[in-house]
Structures are given as structure tokens and as C-alpha cells.
TITI-120464 format. One record per atom (N, C-alpha, C): residue in three letters; x, y, z. Coordinates in pm, whole numbers, plus 50000, padded with zeros to 5 digits. Atoms other than C-alpha are relative to their C-alpha. Layout:
! residues N
ALAXYZ...
! end
This chain:
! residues 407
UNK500854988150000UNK500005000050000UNK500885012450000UNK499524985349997UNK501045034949917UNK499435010350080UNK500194989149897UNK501175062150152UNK500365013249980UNK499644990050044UNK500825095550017UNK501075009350094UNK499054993149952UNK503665119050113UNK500435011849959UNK499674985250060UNK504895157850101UNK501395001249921UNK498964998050075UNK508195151349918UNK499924998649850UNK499804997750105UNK508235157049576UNK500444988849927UNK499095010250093UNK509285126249336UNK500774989050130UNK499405006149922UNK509415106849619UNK498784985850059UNK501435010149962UNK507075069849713UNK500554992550137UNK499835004649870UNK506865061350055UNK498594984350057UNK500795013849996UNK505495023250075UNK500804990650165UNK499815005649877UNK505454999550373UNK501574994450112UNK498715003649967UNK509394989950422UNK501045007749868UNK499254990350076UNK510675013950183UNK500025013549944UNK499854987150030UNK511615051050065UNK501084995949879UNK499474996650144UNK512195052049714UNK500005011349925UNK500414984750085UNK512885080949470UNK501234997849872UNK499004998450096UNK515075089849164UNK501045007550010UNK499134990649910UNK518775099349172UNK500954995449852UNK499035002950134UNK520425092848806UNK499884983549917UNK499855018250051UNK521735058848709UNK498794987250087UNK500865006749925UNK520335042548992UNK498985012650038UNK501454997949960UNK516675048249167UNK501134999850109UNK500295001949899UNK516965057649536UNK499474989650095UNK500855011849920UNK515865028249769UNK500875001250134UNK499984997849864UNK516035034450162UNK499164988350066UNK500515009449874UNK515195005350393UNK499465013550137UNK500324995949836UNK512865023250684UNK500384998750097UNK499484998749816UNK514355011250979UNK501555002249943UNK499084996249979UNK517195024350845UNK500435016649966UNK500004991850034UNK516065059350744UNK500795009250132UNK499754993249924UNK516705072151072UNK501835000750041UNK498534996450084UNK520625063651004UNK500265008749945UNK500024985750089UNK520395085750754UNK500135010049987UNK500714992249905UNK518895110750905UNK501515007150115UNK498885004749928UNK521725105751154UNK501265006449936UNK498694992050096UNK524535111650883UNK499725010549947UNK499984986650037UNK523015138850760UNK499845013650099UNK499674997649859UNK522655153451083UNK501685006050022UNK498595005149970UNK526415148551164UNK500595006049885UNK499254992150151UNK527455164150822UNK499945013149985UNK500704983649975UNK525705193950898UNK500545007350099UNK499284994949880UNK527425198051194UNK501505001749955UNK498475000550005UNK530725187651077UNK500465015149874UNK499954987650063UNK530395212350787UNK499555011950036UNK499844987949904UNK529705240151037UNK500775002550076UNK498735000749931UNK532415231251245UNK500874991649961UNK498845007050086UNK535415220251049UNK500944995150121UNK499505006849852UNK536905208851413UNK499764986650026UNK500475013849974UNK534695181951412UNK500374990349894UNK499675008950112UNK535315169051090UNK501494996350021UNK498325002050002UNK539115172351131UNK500134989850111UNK499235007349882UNK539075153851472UNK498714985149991UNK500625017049989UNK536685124151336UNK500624992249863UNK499725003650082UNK538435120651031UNK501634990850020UNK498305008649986UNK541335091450999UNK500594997649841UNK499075004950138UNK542085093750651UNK500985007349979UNK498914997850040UNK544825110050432UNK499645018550032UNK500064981549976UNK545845149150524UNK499725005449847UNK500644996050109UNK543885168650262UNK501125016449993UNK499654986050063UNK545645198250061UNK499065005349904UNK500944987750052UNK543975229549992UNK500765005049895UNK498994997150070UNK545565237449668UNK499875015149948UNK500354984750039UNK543785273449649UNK500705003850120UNK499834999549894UNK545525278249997UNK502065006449955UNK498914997150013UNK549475294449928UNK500265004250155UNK499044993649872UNK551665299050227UNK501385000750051UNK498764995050013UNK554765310450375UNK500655008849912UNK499234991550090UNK555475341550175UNK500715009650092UNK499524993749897UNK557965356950347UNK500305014249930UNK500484983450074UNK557305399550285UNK501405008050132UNK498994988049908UNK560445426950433UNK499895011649879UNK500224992550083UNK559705456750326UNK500965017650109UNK499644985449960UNK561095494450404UNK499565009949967UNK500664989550071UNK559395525750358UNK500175012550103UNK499964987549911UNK558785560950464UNK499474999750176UNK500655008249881UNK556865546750801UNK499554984149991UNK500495013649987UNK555575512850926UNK498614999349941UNK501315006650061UNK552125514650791UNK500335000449850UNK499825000950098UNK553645523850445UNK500514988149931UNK498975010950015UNK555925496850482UNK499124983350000UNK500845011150004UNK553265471350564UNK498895001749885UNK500675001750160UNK550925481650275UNK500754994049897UNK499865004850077UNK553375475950058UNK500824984649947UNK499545015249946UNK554775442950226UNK498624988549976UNK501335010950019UNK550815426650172UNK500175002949839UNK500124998550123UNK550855440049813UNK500764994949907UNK499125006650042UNK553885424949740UNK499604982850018UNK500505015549941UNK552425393349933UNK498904997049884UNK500925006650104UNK549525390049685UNK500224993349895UNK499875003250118UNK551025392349408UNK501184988949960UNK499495014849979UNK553495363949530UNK499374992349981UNK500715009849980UNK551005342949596UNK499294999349917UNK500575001550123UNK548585347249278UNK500724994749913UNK499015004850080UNK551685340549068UNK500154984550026UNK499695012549931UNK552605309749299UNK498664988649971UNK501385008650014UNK548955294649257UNK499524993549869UNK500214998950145UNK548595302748904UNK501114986749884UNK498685008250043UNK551915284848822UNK499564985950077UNK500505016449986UNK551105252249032UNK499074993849965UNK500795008949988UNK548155244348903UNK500055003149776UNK499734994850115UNK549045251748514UNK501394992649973UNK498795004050073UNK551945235448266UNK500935011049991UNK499184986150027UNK555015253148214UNK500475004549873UNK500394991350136UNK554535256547893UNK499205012549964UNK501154990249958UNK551615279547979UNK500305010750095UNK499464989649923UNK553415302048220UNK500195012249872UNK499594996650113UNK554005323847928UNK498915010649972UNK501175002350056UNK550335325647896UNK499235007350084UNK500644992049884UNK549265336448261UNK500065010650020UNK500424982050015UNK547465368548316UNK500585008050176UNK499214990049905UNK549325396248532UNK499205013949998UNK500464988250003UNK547135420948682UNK500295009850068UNK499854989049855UNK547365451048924UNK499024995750085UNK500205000649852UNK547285451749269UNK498654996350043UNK501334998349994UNK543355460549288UNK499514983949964UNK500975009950067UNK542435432149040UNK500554989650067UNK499745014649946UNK544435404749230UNK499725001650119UNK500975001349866UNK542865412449569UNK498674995149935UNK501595007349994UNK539595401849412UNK500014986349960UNK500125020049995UNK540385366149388UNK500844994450128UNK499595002749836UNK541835367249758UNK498684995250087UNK501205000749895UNK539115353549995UNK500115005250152UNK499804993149890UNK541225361950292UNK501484996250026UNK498555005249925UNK544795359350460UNK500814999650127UNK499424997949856UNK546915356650791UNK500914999150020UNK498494995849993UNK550075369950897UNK500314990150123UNK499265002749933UNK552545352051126UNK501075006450010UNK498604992149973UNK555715363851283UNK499895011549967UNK500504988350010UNK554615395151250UNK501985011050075UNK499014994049975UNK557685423451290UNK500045009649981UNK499574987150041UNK558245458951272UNK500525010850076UNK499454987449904UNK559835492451367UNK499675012349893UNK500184987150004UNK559475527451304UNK499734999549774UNK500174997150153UNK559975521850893UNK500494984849956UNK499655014350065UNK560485482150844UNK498864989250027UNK501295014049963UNK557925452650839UNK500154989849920UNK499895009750051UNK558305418550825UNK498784988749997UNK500745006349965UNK556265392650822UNK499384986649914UNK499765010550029UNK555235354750700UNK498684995949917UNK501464999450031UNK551685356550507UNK499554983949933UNK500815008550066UNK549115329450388UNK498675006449941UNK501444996250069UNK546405336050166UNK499504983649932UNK500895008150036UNK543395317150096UNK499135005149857UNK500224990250094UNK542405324349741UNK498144992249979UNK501465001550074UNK538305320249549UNK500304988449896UNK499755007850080UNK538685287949410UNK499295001649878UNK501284996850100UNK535405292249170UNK500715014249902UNK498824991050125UNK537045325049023UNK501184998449935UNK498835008350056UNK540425309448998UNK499984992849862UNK500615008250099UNK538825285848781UNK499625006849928UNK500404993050125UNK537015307648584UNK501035008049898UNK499304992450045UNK539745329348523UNK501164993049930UNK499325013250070UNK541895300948375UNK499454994249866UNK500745003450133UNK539235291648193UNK499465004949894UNK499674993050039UNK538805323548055UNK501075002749898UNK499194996750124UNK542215329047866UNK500664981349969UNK499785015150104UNK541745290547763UNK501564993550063UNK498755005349944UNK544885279447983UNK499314983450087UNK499825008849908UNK544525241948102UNK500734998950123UNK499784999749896UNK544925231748439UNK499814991250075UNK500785015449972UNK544815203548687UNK499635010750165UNK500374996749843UNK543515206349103UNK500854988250124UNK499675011949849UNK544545170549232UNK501444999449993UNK498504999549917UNK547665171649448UNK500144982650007UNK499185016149960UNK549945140249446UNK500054995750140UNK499475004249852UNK550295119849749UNK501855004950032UNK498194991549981UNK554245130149883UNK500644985249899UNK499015005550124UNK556835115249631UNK501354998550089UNK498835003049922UNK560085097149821UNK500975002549855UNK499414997950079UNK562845109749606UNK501564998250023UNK498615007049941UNK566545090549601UNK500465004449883UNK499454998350089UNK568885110349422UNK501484991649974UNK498885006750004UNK571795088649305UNK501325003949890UNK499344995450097UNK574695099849128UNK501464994349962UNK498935014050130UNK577425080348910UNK500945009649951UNK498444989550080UNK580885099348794UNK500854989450020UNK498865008949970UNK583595075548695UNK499404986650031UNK500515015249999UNK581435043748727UNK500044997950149UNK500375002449907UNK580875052349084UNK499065003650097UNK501644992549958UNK577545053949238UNK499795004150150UNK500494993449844UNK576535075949575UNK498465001450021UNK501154995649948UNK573495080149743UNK499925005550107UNK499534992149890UNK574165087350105UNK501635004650055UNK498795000449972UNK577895088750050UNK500015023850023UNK499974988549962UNK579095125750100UNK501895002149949UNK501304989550038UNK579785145349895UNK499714992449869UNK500625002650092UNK577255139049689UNK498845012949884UNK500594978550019UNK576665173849467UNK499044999349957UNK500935002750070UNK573745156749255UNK498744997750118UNK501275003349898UNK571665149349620UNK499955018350036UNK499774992049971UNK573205187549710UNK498605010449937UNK500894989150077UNK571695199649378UNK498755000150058UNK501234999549996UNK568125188749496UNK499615011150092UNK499884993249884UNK568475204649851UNK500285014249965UNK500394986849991UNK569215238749680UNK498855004749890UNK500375001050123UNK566905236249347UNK498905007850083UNK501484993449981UNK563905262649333UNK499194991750055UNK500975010749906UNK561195247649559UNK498675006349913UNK500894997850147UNK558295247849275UNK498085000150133UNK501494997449941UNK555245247949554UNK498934995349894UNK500755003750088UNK553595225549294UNK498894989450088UNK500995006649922UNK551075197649308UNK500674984350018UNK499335016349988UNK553695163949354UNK500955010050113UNK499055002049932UNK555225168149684UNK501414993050029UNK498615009949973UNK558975153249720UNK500985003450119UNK499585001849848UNK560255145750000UNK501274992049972UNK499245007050021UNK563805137150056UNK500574991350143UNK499765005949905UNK565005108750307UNK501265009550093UNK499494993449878UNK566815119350619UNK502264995949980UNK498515006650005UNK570435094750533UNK500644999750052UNK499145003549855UNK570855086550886UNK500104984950018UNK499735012849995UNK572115050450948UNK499154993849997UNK500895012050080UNK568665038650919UNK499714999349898UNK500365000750174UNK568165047250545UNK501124994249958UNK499225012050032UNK571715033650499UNK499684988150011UNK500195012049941UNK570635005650654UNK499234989449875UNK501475005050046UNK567615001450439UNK500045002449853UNK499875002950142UNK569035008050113UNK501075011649938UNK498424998450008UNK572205016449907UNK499975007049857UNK499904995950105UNK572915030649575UNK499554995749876UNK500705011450148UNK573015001749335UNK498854991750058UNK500975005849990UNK570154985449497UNK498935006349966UNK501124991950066UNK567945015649417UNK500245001249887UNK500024999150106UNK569195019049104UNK499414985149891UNK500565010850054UNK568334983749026UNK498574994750023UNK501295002149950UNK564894987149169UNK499974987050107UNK500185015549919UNK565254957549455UNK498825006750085UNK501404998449982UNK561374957449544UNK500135006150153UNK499805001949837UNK562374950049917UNK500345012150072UNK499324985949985UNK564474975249974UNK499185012550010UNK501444988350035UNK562045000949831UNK499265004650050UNK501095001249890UNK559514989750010UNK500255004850126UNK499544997949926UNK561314991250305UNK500345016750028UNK499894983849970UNK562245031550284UNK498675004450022UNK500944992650019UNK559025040650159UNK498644993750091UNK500795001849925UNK557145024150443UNK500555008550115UNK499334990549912UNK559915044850668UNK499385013749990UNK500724982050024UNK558365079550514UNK498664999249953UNK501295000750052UNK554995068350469UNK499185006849884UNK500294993850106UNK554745071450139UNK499934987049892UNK499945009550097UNK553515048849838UNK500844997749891UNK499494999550095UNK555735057649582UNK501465010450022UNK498094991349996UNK559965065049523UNK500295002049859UNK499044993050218UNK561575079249224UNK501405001450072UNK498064998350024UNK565485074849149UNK499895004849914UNK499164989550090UNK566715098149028UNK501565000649977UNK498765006350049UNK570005085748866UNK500465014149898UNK499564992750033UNK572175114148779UNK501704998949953UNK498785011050028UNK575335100348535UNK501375014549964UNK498854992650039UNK578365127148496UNK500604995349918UNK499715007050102UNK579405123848184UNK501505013949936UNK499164990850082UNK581825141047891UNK499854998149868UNK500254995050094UNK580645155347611UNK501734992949850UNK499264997950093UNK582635146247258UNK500925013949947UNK499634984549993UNK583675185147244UNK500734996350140UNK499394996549862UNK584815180147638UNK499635006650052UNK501014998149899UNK582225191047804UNK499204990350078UNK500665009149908UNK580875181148104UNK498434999449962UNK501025005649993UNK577175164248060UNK499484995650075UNK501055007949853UNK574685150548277UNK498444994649895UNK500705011650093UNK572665117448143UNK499014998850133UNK500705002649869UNK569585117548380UNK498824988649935UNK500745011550009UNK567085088448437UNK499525003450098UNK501425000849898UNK563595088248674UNK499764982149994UNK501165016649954UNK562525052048768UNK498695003150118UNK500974990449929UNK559275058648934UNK499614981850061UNK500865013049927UNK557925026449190UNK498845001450027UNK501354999349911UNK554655024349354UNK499324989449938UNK501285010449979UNK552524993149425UNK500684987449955UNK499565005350042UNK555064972849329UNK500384997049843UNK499864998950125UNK555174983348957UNK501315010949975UNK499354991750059UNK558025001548766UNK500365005449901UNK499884991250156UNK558515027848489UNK500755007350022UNK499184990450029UNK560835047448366UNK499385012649979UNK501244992850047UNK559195077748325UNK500615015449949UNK498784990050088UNK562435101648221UNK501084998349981UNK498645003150066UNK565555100348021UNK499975012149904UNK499964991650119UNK567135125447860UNK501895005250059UNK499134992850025UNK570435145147862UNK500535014950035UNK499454984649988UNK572295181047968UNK500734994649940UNK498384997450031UNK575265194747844UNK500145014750019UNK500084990849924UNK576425221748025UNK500615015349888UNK500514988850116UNK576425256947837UNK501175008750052UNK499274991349965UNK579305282247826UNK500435006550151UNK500364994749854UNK580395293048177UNK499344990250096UNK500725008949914UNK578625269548357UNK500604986550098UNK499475008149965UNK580205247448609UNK499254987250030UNK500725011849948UNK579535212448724UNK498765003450085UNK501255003749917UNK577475221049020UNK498925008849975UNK500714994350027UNK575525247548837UNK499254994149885UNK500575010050105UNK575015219448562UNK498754990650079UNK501065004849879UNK573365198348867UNK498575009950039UNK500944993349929UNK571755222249004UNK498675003449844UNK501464996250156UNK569355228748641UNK499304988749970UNK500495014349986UNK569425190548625UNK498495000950072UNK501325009349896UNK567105186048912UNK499415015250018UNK501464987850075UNK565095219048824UNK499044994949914UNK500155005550111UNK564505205148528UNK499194987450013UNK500725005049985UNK563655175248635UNK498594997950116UNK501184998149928UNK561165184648897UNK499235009749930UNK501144994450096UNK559355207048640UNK499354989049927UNK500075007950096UNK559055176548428UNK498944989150099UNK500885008449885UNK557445157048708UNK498985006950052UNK501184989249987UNK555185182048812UNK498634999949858UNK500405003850129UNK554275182648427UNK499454990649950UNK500535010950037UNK553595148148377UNK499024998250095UNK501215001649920UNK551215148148707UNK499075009749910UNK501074990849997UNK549395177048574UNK499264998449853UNK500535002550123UNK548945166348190UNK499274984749970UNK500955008949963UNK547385132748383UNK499055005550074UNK501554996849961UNK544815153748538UNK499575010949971UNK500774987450061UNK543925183548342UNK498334999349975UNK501554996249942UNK540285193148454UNK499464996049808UNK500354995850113UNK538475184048098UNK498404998650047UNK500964994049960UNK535505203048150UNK498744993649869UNK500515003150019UNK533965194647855UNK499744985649974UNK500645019149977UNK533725155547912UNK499414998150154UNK500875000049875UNK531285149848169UNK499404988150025UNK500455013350019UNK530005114948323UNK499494995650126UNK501005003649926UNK527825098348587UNK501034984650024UNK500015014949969UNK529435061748783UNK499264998050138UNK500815009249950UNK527165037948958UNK501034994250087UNK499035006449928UNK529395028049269UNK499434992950137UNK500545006849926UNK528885006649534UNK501565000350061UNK499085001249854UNK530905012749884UNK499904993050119UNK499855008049900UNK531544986250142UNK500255006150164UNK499624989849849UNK531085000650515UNK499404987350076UNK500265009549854UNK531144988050858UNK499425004950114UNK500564991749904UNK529845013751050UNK499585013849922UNK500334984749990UNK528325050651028UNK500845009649964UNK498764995049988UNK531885061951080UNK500624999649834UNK499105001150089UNK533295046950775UNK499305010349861UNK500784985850062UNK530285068650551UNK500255009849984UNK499384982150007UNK531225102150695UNK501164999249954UNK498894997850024UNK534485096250641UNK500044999149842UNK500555000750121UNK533825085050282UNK499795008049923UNK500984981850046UNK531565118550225UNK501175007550012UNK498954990150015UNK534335136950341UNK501245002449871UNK498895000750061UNK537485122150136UNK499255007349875UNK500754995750102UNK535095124449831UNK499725014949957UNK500244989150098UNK534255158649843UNK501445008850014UNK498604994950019UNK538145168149839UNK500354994549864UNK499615004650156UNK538445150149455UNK499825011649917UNK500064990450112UNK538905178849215UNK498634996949924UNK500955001650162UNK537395160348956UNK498004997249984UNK501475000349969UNK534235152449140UNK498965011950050UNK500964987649996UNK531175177249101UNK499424998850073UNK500735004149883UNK528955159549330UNK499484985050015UNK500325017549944UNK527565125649497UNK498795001850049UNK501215000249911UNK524015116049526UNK499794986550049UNK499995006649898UNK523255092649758UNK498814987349956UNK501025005750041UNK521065061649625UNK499314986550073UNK500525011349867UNK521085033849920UNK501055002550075UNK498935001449877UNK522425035250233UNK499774987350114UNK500735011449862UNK522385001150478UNK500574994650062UNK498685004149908UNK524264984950733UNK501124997249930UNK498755006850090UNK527064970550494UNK500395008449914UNK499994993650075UNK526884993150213UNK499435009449957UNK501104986750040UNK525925026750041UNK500485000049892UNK499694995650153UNK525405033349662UNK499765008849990UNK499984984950082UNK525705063949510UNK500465004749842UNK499764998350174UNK526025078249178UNK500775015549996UNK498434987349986UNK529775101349150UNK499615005849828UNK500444994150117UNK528845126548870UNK501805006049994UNK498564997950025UNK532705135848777UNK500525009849880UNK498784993750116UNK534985154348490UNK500474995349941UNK499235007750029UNK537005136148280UNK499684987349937UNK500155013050025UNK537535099548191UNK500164992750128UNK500035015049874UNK537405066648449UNK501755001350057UNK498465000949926UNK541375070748452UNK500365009150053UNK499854981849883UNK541455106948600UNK499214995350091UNK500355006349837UNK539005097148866UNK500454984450053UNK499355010249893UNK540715067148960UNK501435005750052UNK498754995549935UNK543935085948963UNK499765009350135UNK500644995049926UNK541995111749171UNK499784997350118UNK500775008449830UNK540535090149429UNK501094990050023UNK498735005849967UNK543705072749484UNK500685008150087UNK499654987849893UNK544925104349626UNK499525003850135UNK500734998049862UNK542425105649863UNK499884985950111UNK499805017349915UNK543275064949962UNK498434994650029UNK501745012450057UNK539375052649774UNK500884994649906UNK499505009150091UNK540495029049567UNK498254995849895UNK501425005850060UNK537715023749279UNK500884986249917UNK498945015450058UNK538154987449128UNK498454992049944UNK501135001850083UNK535474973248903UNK500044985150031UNK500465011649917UNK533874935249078UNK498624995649905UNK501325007650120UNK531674913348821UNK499095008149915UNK500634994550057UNK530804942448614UNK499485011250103UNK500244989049888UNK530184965948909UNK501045006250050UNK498654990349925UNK532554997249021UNK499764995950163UNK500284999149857UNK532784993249385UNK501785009050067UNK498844997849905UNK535055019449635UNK500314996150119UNK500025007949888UNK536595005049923UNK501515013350044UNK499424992649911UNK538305029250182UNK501244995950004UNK498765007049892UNK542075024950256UNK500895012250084UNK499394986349926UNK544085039650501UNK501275001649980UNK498544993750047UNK546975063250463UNK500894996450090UNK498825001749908UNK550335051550555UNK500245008250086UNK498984990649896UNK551895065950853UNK501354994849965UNK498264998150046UNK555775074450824UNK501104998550126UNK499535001449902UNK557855065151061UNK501075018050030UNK499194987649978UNK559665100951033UNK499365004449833UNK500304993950108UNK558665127950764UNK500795011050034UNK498954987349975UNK561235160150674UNK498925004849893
! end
């Protein structure tokens, strides 16, 4: 028997609440509406107080990639308030630049729009100083700004510049370097690990992180064993810095036919137990230019290039648009919110409607951007794993490594 009801496109019959929601129909078990009810409840809260969410959440630390920080502003002027106007004004236009550039190819730098002062405060949402400093005519101080993601976007999309949003999980990065047919990694000195440690810090969207090369990373792995990929080994660091994935970076000192010094570089990239090469190529160092200024462009170079290849695997394509039918395995209430949460940190995902929810499982239908291989790369980031089960997508939660030490 049907039981008329005030919701709109909605049939409320004796053991069920049905309605329409895309791919799939809606279907709610009654004695479990008040669950529901429950999580939505609890969502409402948590998205009023971002406290709560942060201190019920156990998954992976989420980056805000509209979020720039640490710009460090010293300024001097005729007085301290002059000096601090033009210490934030300087700060903006750090940080617009900085934003614009990480989430954009660098081919496209070229391309990005440079406005005045005025016009780049209006895609600021807000910012906050630390270390704060001044005297009579000097001001220092350490700023973050939070920029308008939605304008960001538009304004990108505007002068037709591609762009990606999803941030890499952190990247373990073992630089190894070879002169004379002899290979270093934590030996010392090693000017090719040096170069990394001074190389522009690109505030992009692939974090790299470099090991610590205190007697337990000796311990745990050596030059030619990374260079030869020994799984074990591998494994072994990159469960030390809780991180899924290492790149060697094999850096070969060479000599040019002319007699010039060269540098023959190679990327081996691990994670999940798979390996690719994923760069090879060549310097040769340019008039003037010494060895360690040859290094040092090396691993510029190649951290643009890595940056690059993340971002030309997830460039937002706006106009491909698509609807999956997923089915998520839960054990509790807990594992849901948490779920809801990771989810709505995916770039690529527009929104999630909700089509059963019941003790074991909840389906929903992920309306997305892109193709199936951008949102799986996507939701990988966020540690969902989507994985397709007898003709059915299903995500299943995993949790983010912890590191036994992170620098």
C-alpha cells in the first residue's frame, strides 16, 4: 500500500523510501532511514564546524591547493604602515603568481594573466600573517592567503589555459649519482643529492620529499640497489616515510665529445610494486657553467618535468562529463562520513548523490569530469580505491600510511 507523502518525486510504501537519483533509483530501507537522518545530521554539523570533521576524520591529510603559504614579505618605507601596505601587496602578488603556476603547465606560464594590485585582491578570499615584525619604517612578516577557488577557475578558463587541482600523494625521492662508474646516494659529497636540497622549491602539486640518510636509510638501502629497483628495499624506505611511491633519480656525469661536462639523467618511478621509467634525457652544460651549476638545472628541470607529467594526467576536461554507479563497502556510520568527506576533496568530482544507504553498504552515483582514469587517479589520492567487481565499480576505503619520520 502506498502512503501519500509531502516530498516531491518521492514513494513512501510499507518497508521502503524510494525516489530517483540518476543511474540508479533511490531505495532506503525504513528502519534504516533514521541512520540517515543521523549522517546527515552529523554532516551538517561537521560542515559548520570544520573541528569536528578534522578530529573524526582518519584518513589521508587533505591539501587545499587554492591555499598558498609562507610568503615571506620585508619591506622598508617612509613609516611602518607604508611599509606594511606595501609588504601585503607584494604578498599577493606572490602568491597569485605561485597558485597560478602550480596548478598550470610550464609551457603555459608564458600565457598567465598579470594584473594590478586592485584586480588580484579580488580573487583573495582572505589571509593571515605570522611572525609579525616591525619598527618605526620596516615590516616583516610570514603571510598565507586563501584564494576564490570558483574565480580561479574561471579565470583560467577564461584565457583558455589548462589546468589540473589534484595534488599528488608526497613523492620519496633518492637522488643517486654516478661519475667515473661510481655510484653515491648517502655517500658525501654527493653534489647531485646537494643539487636537489638547493633547486627552486616549485610549491607545485607532487610533493617530494627527501629521506633523512641517517644510518637507518643506509641501513635500508644503498645506491646500486635503488638503482636496480630491489622491490624489498624500496619497500622498506618508503614504508619508513609513509609514502607509496619513490623515484630514482640517477644522475650520470658524463663528457661531452667537444669536452664538456654532461649530465645523462634517468627517473625510475615505483609504487605498488610496479616500475617505469618515466624520464631520460640529457644536459650538456652551456658556456660558463660549472659542474654544480650543471646539477643544480638538472634537478630543476627535472622536477618541472614531474610536476608536468602529474598535471597533463589530470587536466580538469570540462567538457567531458560522466555519471558512475558505485557501490561502497562500510562497517559502520563512521566509515560513511568519512567516505563523504574524502570524496568531496576530489577535484574532479562535482557531486555525489546518495542512492542506498544500509548496514554494509551505500550506493551512490559520483557525477565527475573527465575519463574513468582521471577519477581513479583522483581518488587514489584521497586512499578510495575504485576497482570494478563482476561488472560493478565498487570503492573500498584504505588507510593512509603513517611514516615513521617525515622532513
Amino acid at each position: 500500500m502506498i502512503v501519500k507523502n509531502d516530498i516531491p518525486g518521492w514513494r513512501l510504501e510499507k518497508h521502503l523510501i524510494e525516489g530517483k537519483a540518476g543511474p540508479w533509483g533511490l531505495l532506503l530501507p525504513k528502519a534504516i532511514c533514521c541512520v540517515a537522518m543521523a549522517v546527515l545530521a552529523f554532516m551538517l554539523l561537521s560542515h559548520q564546524n570544520p573541528r569536528i570533521a578534522q578530529a573524526q576524520s582518519t584518513g589521508p591529510k587533505t591539501i587545499d591547493v587554492f591555499i598558498v603559504s609562507n610568503i615571506h614579505v620585508d619591506k622598508t618605507a617612509a613609516n611602518a604602515t607604508a611599509a606594511r601596505k606595501e609588504a601585503l601587496t607584494e604578498g599577493e602578488q606572490i602568491a597569485f603568481d605561485t597558485l597560478l603556476r602550480r596548478l598550470t603547465l610550464h609551457r603555459d606560464y608564458q600565457r598567465l594573466p598579470h594584473f594590478k594590485d586592485e584586480e588580484t585582491s579580488g580573487y583573495i578570499r582572505d589571509f593571515g600573517v605570522t611572525n609579525e615584525k616591525n619598527s618605526p619604517v620596516r615590516y616583516l612578516a610570514d603571510l598565507t592567503y586563501r584564494f576564490k577557488s570558483n574565480e580561479i577557475r574561471g579565470l583560467l578558463r577564461d584565457y583558455e589555459i589548462p589546468f589540473a587541482e589534484t595534488p599528488s600523494k608526497p613523492v620519496l625521492l633518492l637522488p643517486v649519482y654516478q661519475v667515473a662508474g661510481a655510484m653515491s646516494l648517502w655517500d658525501e659529497p654527493n653534489p647531485w643529492r646537494a643539487a636537489w636540497n638547493k633547486r627552486l622549491k616549485l610549491d607545485g602539486l607532487v610533493p617530494l620529499i627527501f629521506a633523512k640518510g641517517d644510518l637507518t636509510d643506509i641501513s635500508l638501502i644503498g645506491a646500486e640497489l635503488a638503482v636496480k629497483g630491489d622491490k624489498q628495499r624500496l619497500l622498506a624506505i618508503a614504508k619508513r616515510y609513509g609514502v607509496a611511491t619513490v623515484m630514482v633519480a640517477q644522475g650520470d656525469l658524463v663528457s661531452t665529445a667537444k669536452g664538456l661536462p654532461g649530465l645523462r639523467i634517468s627517473v625510475d618511478h615505483y609504487s605498488q610494486g610496479s616500475s617505469t621509467r618515466t624520464l631520460n634525457f640529457d644536459l650538456i652544460s652551456i658556456v660558463g657553467e660549472g659542474i654544480d651549476d650543471l646539477l643544480l638545472r638538472g634537478a630543476t628541470d627535472v622536477a618541472l618535468r614531474i610536476e608536468d607529467q602529474w598535471k597533463s594526467d589530470n587536466i580538469l576536461q570540462f567538457e567531458q562529463v560522466a555519471v558512475l554507479a558505485a557501490t561502497l563497502p562500510i562497517g559502520n556510520l563512521k566509515d560513511w562520513v568519512e567516505a563523504k568527506q574524502r570524496l568531496s576533496k576530489v577535484a574532479v568530482i562535482s557531486r555525489t548523490d546518495l542512492v542506498l544507504l544500509s548496514r554494509n553498504e551505500v550506493r551512490l552515483n559520483v557525477h565527475y569530469i573527465g575519463d574513468p582514469n582521471q577519477l581513479t587517479l583522483a581518488l587514489a589520492q584521497a586512499d578510495i580505491m575504485l576497482v570494478e567487481k563482476e561488472g560493478n565499480w565498487v570503492l573500498r576505503l584504505h588507510q593512509a600510511q603513517n611514516s615513521e619520520t617525515r622532513k
